[in-house]
N, C-alpha and C positions, 0 to 999 in steps of 0.2 A: 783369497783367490778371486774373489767376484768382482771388485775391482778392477782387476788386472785385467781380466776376459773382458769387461766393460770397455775397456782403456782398449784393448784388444782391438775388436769388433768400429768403436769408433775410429780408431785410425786405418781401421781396414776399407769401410764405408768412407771414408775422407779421400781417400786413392782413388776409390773409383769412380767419386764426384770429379777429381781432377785430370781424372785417366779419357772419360768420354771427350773434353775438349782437345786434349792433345792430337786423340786420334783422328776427328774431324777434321785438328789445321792438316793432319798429312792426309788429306783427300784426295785421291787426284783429278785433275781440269781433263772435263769429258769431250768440251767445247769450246767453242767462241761462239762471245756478241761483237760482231763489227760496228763501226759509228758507222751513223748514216751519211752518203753521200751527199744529200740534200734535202730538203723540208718534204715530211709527210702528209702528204694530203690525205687525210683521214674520209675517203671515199668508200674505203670497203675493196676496192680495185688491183689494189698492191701494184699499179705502174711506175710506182716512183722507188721500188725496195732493192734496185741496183746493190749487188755486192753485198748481198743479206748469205747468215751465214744458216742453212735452209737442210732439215732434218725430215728425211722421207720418214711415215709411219704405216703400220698395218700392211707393210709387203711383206706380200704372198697369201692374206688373206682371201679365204675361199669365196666371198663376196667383194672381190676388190670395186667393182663398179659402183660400188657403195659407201667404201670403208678406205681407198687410197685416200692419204693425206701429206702434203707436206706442211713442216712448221717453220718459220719464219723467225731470225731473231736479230734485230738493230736494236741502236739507241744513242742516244744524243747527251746534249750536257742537261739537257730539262726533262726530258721522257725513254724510260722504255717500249719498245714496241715489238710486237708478239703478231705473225700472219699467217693466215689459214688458207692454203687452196684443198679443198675436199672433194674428194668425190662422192655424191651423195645423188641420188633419182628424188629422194622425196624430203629435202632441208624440210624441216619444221621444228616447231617448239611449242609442246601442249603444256609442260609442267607448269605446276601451281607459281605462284610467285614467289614463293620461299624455296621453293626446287629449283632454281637452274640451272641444279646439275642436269636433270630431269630433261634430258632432251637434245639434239645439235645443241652443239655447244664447248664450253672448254672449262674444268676445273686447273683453276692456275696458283699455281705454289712461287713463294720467295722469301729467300734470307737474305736480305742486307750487312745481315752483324756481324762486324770484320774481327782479324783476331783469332784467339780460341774463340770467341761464341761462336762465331760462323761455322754450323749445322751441329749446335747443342741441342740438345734431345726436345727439350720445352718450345712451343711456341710463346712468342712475348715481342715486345718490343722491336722492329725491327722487321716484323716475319709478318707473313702474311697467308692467307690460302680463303680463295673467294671465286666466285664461279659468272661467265658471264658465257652469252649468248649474242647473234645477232640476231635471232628470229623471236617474232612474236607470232604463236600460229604458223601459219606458212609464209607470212609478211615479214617483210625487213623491219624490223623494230627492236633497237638495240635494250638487254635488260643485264643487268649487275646486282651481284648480291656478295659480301662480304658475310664468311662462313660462320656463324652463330658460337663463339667460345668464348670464356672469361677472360680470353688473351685479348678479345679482340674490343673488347667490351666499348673503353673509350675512344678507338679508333675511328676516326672520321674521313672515310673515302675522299679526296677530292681532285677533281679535275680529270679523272677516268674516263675515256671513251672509247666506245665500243660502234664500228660500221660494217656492214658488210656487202653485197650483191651476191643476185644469181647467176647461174651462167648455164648455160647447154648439157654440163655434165655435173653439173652442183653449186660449190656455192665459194666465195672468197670472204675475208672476213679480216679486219685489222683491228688493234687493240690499245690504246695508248694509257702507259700510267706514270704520272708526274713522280718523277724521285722527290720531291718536295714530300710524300706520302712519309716519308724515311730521312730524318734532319738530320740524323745520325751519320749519313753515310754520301759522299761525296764521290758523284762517279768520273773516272778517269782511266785510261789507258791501264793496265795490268793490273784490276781489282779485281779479285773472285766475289763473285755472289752464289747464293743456292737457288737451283731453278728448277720447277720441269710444268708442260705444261699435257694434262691430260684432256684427250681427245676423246669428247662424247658422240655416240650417236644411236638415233632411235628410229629410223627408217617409218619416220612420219606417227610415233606415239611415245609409249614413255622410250626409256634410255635403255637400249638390247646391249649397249657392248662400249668397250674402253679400250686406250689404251695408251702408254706412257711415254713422252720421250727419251727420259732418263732412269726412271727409278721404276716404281711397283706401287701397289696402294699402300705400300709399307709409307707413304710418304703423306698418306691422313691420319697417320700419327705421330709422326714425328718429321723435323726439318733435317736432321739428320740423315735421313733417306736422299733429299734432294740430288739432282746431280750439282755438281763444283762445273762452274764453266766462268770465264777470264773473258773483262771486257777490254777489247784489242781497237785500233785504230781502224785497219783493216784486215782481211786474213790472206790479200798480197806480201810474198817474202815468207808466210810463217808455213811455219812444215806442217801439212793436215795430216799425216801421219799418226798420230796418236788418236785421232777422231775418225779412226776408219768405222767404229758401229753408229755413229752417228750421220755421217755422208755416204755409209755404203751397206746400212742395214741387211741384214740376208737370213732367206728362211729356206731351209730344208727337209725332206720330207721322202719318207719312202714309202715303196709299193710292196703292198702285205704278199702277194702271191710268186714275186719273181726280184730279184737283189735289183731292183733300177733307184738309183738316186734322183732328184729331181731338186735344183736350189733355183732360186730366187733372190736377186740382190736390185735393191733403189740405186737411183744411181741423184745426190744431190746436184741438183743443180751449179751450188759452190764451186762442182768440181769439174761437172758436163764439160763445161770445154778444153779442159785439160787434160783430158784422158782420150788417147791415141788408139788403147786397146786394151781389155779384160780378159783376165784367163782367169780361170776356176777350175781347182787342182784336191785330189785327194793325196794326202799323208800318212804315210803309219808315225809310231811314235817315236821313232828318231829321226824323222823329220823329212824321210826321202819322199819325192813326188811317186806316187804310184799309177795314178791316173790326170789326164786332164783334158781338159775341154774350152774349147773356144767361143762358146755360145752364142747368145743373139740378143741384140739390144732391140727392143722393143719401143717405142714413141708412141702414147696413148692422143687421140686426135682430140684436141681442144683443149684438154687441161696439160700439154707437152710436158708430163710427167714421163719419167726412162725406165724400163725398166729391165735388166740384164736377167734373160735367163739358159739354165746351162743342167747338161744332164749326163750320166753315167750308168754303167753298166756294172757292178759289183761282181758279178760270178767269178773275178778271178782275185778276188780280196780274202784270203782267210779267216775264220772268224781272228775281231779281235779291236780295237780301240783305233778311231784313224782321227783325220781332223780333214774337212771341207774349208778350203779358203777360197774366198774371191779377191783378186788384185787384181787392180786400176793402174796403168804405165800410164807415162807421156810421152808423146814424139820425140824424145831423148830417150825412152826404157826407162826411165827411172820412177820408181814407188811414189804411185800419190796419197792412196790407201788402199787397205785393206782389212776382210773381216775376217775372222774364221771360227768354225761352232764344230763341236765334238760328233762325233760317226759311231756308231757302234754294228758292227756287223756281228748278226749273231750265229751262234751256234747251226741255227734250222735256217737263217737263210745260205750258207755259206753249203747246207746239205742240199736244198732247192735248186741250189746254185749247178751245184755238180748231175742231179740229177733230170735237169728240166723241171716246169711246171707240171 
């Protein structure tokens, strides 16, 4: 019999070495990288990033003045390119020179390996996850550091560059890396790669907060995690529709003493001028509008970041499970995108509700 269980046990363990790849190829594309419209001047300025496909982060955080950021994504036949506009009062970067996570900054992830490899659990070949910075101290002084692992062992950075500038409200930052890093992999019009790029910041000491555009820290352990995003010509003609959490991120939040909703949606720039009008709507669970609201687009001065925000009244929602969406029309009514996060109206607000404060 021991045998058999042997025989068993390995063919079971054989499945599920085979099983992780499969699942990976049917990942689905969270994004697009558009090609660039014309040559990057590696200024730090990002005036040249026309028609970049551009990922608000950190809306509705309680220090947005600090913590708004959008992310940036082009790329050409020779280089990826990765752009930061942050809001930040006090860009710096104190970390040692082996930290640079450790500070403003950006921990940046990517899988090349087409195929089933493309977001198999091991880094190797192909993958990458390394951290660069444009500040040294509180100076523009660009520093790179490729992340310390036996994957990464023989790999040799080359041609990377990292620029940035300050500005009135913080700081911009560009990134360039040569796909020559990756021999393996040929970029062209409708290849998926694995990406994300996480967004440090330290309000002028070490690193107080993160946060990711695609995935979770589940993603410094595995490429797996990554998101799947499709590199496109441009993202004129393609339906942003499926990338509404990425061009229309949105945070909601409620008030402990009385049922008021309060959301928060970025508005990407990708989409800024496409979008005619927003409504943000509450759901129960067969999907009827219960409440909605028209809210108000906000324009922050200098770093002309958007940001939609929209509120409600609960007292006449039942306790019970709803859903909060924001959608973006165009001057034709039709869906450009849209996000939507789960509601739970409880038991004691819905008693609050009826009784007053």
């Amino acid at each position: 019999m021991q045998p058999r269980w042997i025989a068993l046990l390995v063919g079971f363990f054989a499945l599920l070495a085979l099983a992780e790849p499969v699942r990976a190829a049917d990942k689905p594309v969270v994004g697009l990288i558009p090609k660039a419209q014309q040559s990057i001047k590696m200024d730090g300025k990002l005036d040249d990033w026309q028609g970049a496909f551009v990922t608000p982060v950190h809306v509705g955080h309680p220090d947005f003045a600090n913590r708004g950021t959008e992310v940036l994504f082009l790329w050409d036949e020779k280089n990826l390119y990765i752009g930061l506009r942050c809001l930040d009062q006090h860009p710096a970067h104190f970390g040692a020179k082996n930290q640079i996570w450790n500070g403003d900054g950006v921990e940046f992830y990517l899988d090349t390996r087409q195929g089933p490899q493309l977001g198999a659990r091991a880094f190797g070949p192909g993958t990458l996850h390394m951290f660069w910075t444009p500040f040294t101290g509180t100076d523009i002084g660009p520093q790179m550091q490729v992340r310390d692992l036996p994957a990464f062992r023989d790999f040799k950075l080359r041609g990377a560059q990292v620029a940035g500038a300050k500005t009135s409200w913080g700081y911009t930052a560009e990134f360039k890396l040569p796909w020559a890093n990756f021999p393996q992999f040929t970029p062209k019009p409708g290849e998926d790669i694995g990406i994300d790029v996480e967004v440090c910041s330290s309000d002028g000491g070490p690193r107080v907060d993160r946060t990711f555009v695609y995935s979770s820290p589940a993603s410094v352990e595995t490429p797996a995690a990554f998101g799947r995003v499709r590199l496109v010509d441009s993202v004129q003609g393609q339906s942003l529709k499926p990338f509404g959490a990425a061009l229309l991120p949105l945070t909601i939040r409620q008030s402990g003493n009385y049922p008021w909703l309060y959301a928060t949606a970025g508005i990407s720039p990708t989409i800024a001028a496409k979008i005619k009008r927003i409504e943000g709507t509450i759901k129960d669970q067969t999907g009827k509008v219960r409440l909605k609201s028209a809210g108000s687009r906000q324009t922050l001065p200098g770093s002309g970041i958007v940001l939609w925000h929209g509120s409600w009244e609960l007292f006449e929602l039942p306790a019970g499970t709803y859903t909060c969406e924001v959608s973006a029309y165009d001057n034709k009514g039709e869906l450009v995108a849209a996000h939507a996060l789960p509601l739970v109206q409880s038991q004691a607000a819905a008693r609050r509700a009826v009784r007053g404060p």
